[in-house]
ROSEMAR-673202 format. One record per residue (C-alpha): residue number from 1; residue in one letter; x, y, z. Coordinates in steps of 0.02 Angstrom, whole numbers, plus 32768, in hexadecimal, padded with zeros to 4 digits. Example, Ala and Ser with C-alpha at 12.3 -4.5 7.8 and 13.67 -1.06 7.14 Angstrom:
// ROSEMAR-673202
 num residu   xx   yy   zz
   1      A 8267 7F1F 8186
   2      S 82AC 7FCB 8165
END
This chain:
// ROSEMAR-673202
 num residu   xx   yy   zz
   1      X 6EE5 0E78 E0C5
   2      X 6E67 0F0C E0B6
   3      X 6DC7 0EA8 E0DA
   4      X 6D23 0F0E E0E6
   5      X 6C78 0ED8 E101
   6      X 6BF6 0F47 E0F9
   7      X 6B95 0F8A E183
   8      X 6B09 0F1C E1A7
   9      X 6A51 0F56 E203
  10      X 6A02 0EEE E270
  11      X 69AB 0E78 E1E3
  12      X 6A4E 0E57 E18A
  13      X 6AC2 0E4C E232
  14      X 6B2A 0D91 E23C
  15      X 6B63 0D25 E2AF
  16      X 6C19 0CE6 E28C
  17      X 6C4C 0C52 E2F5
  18      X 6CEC 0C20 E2E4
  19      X 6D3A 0B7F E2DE
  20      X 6E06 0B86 E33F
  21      X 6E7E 0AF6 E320
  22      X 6EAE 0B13 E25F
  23      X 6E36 0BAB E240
  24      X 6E55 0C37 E2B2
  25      X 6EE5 0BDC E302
  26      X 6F6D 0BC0 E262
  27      X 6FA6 0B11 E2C5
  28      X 6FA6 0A7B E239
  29      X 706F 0A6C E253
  30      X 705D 0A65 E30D
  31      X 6FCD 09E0 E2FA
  32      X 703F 096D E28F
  33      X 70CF 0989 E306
  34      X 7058 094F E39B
  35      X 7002 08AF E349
  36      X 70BA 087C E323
  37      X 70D6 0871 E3D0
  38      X 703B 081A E3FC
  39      X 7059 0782 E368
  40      X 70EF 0725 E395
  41      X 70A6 06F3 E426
  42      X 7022 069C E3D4
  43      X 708C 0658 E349
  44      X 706D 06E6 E2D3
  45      X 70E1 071D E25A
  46      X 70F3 07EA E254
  47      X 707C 083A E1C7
  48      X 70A0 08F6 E168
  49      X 7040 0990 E14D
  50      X 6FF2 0937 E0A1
  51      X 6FB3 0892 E104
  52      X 6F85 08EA E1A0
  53      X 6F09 096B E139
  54      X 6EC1 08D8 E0C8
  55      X 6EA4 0845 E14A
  56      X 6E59 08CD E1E3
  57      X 6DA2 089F E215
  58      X 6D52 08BA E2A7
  59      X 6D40 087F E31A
  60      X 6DD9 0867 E34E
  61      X 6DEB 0794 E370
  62      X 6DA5 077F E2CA
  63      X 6E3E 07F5 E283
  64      X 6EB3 0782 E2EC
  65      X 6E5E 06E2 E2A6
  66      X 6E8D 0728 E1F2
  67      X 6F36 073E E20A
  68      X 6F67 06A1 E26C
  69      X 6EE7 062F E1FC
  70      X 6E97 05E2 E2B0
  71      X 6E31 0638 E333
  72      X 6E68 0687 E3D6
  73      X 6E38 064A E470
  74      X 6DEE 06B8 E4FB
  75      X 6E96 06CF E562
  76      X 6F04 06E1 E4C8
  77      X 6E88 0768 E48D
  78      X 6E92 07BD E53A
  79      X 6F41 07AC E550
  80      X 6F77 07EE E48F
  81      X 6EEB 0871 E4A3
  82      X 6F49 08B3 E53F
  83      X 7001 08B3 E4E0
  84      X 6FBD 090C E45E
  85      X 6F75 098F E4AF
  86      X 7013 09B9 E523
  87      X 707A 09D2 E47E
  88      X 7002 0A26 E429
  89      X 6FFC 0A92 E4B8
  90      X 70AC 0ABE E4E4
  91      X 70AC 0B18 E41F
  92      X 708E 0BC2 E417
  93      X 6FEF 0C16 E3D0
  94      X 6FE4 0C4F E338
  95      X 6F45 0CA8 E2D6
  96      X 6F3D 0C98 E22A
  97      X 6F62 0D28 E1DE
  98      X 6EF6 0DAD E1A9
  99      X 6E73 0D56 E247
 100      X 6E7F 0DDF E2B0
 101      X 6E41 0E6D E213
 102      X 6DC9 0E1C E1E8
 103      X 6D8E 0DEE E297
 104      X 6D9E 0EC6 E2A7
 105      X 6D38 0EDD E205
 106      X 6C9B 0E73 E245
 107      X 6C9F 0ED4 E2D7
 108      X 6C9C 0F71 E284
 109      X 6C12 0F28 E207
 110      X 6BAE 0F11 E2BA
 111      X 6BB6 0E4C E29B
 112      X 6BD2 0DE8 E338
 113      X 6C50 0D63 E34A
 114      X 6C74 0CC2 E3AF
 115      X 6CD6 0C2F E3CF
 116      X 6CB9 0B90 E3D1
 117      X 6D44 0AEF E3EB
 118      X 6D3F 0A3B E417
 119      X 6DF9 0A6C E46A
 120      X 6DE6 0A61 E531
 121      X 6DA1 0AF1 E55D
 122      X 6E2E 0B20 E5EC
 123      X 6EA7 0B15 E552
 124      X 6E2C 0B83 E4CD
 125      X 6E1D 0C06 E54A
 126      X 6ECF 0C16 E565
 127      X 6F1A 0C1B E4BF
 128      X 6E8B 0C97 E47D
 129      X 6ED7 0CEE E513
 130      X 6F7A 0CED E4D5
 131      X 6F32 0D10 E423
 132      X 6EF7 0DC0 E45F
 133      X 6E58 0DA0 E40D
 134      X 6DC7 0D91 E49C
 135      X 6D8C 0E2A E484
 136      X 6D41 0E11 E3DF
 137      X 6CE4 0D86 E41F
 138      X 6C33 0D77 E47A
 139      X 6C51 0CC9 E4A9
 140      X 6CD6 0C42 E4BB
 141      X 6CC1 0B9A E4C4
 142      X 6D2B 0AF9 E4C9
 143      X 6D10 0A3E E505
 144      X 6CE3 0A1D E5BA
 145      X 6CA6 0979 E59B
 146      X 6D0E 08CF E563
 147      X 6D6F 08D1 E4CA
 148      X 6D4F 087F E415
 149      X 6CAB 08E1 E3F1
 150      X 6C63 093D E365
 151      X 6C29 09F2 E362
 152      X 6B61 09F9 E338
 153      X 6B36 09EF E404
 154      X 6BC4 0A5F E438
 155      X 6B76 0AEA E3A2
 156      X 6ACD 0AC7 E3E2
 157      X 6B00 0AF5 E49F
 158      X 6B6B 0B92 E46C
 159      X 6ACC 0BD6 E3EF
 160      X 6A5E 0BB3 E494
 161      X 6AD4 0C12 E519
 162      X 6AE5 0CAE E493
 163      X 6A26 0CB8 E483
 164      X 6A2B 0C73 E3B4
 165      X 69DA 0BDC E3C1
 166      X 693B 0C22 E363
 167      X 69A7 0C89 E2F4
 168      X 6A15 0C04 E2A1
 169      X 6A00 0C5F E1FD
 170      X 6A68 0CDD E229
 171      X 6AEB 0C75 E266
 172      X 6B9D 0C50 E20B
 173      X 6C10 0BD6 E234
 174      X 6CCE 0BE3 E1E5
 175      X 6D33 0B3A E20E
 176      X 6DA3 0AC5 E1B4
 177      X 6D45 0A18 E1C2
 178      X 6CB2 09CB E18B
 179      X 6C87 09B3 E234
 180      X 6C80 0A7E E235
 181      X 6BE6 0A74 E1B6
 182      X 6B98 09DD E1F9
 183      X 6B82 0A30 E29B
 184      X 6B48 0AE3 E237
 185      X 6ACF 0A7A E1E6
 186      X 6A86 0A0A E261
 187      X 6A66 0AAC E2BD
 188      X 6A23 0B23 E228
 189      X 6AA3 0B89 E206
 190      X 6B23 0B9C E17A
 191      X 6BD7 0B73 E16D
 192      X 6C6C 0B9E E103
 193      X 6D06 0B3D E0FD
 194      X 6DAA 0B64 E0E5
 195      X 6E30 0B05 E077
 196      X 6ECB 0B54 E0F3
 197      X 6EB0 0ADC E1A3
 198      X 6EB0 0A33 E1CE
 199      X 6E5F 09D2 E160
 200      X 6E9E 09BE E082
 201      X 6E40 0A31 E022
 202      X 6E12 09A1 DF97
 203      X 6DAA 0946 E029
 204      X 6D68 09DC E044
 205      X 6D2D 0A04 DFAE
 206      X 6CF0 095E DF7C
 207      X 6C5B 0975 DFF0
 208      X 6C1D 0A08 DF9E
 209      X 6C08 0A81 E021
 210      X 6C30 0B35 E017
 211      X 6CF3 0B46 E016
 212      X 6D64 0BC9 E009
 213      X 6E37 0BF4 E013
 214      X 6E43 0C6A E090
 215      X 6DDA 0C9E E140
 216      X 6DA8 0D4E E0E3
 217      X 6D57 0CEE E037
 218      X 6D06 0C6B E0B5
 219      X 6CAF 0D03 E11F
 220      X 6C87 0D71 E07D
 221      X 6C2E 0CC8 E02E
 222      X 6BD5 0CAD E0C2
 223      X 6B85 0D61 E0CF
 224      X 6B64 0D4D E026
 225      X 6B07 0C8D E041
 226      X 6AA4 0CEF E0D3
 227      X 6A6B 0D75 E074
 228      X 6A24 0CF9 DFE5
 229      X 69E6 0C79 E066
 230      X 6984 0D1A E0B1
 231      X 6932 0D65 E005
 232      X 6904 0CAD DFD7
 233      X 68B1 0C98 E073
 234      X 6854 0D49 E04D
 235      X 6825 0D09 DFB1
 236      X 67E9 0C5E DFD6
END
């Protein structure tokens, strides 16, 4: 990949944050392989890549809840919740590729870059570790707070504790779920999806928000979204 953006000033300079599990972390295989392990236990039978990506909500007990046909109860939820997470965490990391060029072109285009992840934040911090790819970020964040939640009060805290609360409009935020825009939205910013992650790109697209193949279309659409959203605004 030969991605370049280019160089913005400081009325045209972005804000990526980016989303982890199945966006900058490639990890839908290790995701399936870790809710197998959780569903027997609750009577579940195992699911594949196909079911996995097209039945995925969040949050979380209501993805359960789809898959089994009943809800969870609070202990089940807490003890699955806790299987899946030490299998998904004995896998090793891997970025998607092309992540870390394009994370290298921003830079150079003097964008700034984040992350943000409703994976524990002990967890986040040490796979981006093993990733390699701190350095290109201003801020990490993960979940410090009880499990099953959505994103938009998360985004709201991270855009407050990097000083972009007021200047949502230049904020992007690259994920894999509708949750990912939900959260952009309820907080002002925009979002582009991506069809490569967790969740089937036909639900995706059915909800008619900005979707792309690949991380590099989803961050080129977005500048592009930015820059209209600003000359409208200039106009109007």
């Amino acid at each position: 990949m030969n991605t370049v953006f280019a160089a913005a000033t400081p009325a045209t300079r972005m804000h990526v944050v980016w989303d982890w599990n199945g966006t900058v972390k490639d990890d839908l295989d290790d995701h399936v392989y870790a809710l197998n392990a959780t569903l027997p236990a609750l009577g579940g039978a195992p699911v594949d890549r196909e079911t996995y990506r097209a039945k995925h909500t969040v949050p979380i007990p209501a993805f359960y809840a789809r898959l089994l046909g009943r809800e969870i109860t609070e202990q089940e939820w807490i003890t699955s919740d806790n299987t899946f997470l030490t299998h998904l965490r004995a896998q090793p990391v891997r970025v998607r590729e092309g992540a870390v060029e394009l994370m290298t072109a921003l830079r150079e285009a003097s964008h700034t870059q984040s992350l943000l992840s409703l994976c524990p934040h002990d967890t986040l911090l040490r796979e981006v570790e093993q990733a390699g790819i701190g350095h290109f970020l201003e801020r990490i964040d993960g979940r410090t707070g009880p499990s099953g939640g959505t994103k938009a009060a998360p985004l709201t805290a991270h855009l407050a504790a990097l000083g972009l609360a007021d200047q949502a409009e230049r904020v992007l935020l690259v994920g894999d779920a509708v949750d990912d825009t939900d959260a952009a939205h309820a907080n002002g910013a925009l979002a582009v999806l991506h069809t490569g992650g967790l969740h089937h790109p036909a639900k995706l697209a059915a909800t008619g928000h900005p979707l792309t193949d690949t991380l590099a279309d989803a961050v080129a659409l977005g500048l592009r979204l930015a820059t209209a959203r600003r000359d409208y605004s200039v106009c109007v």
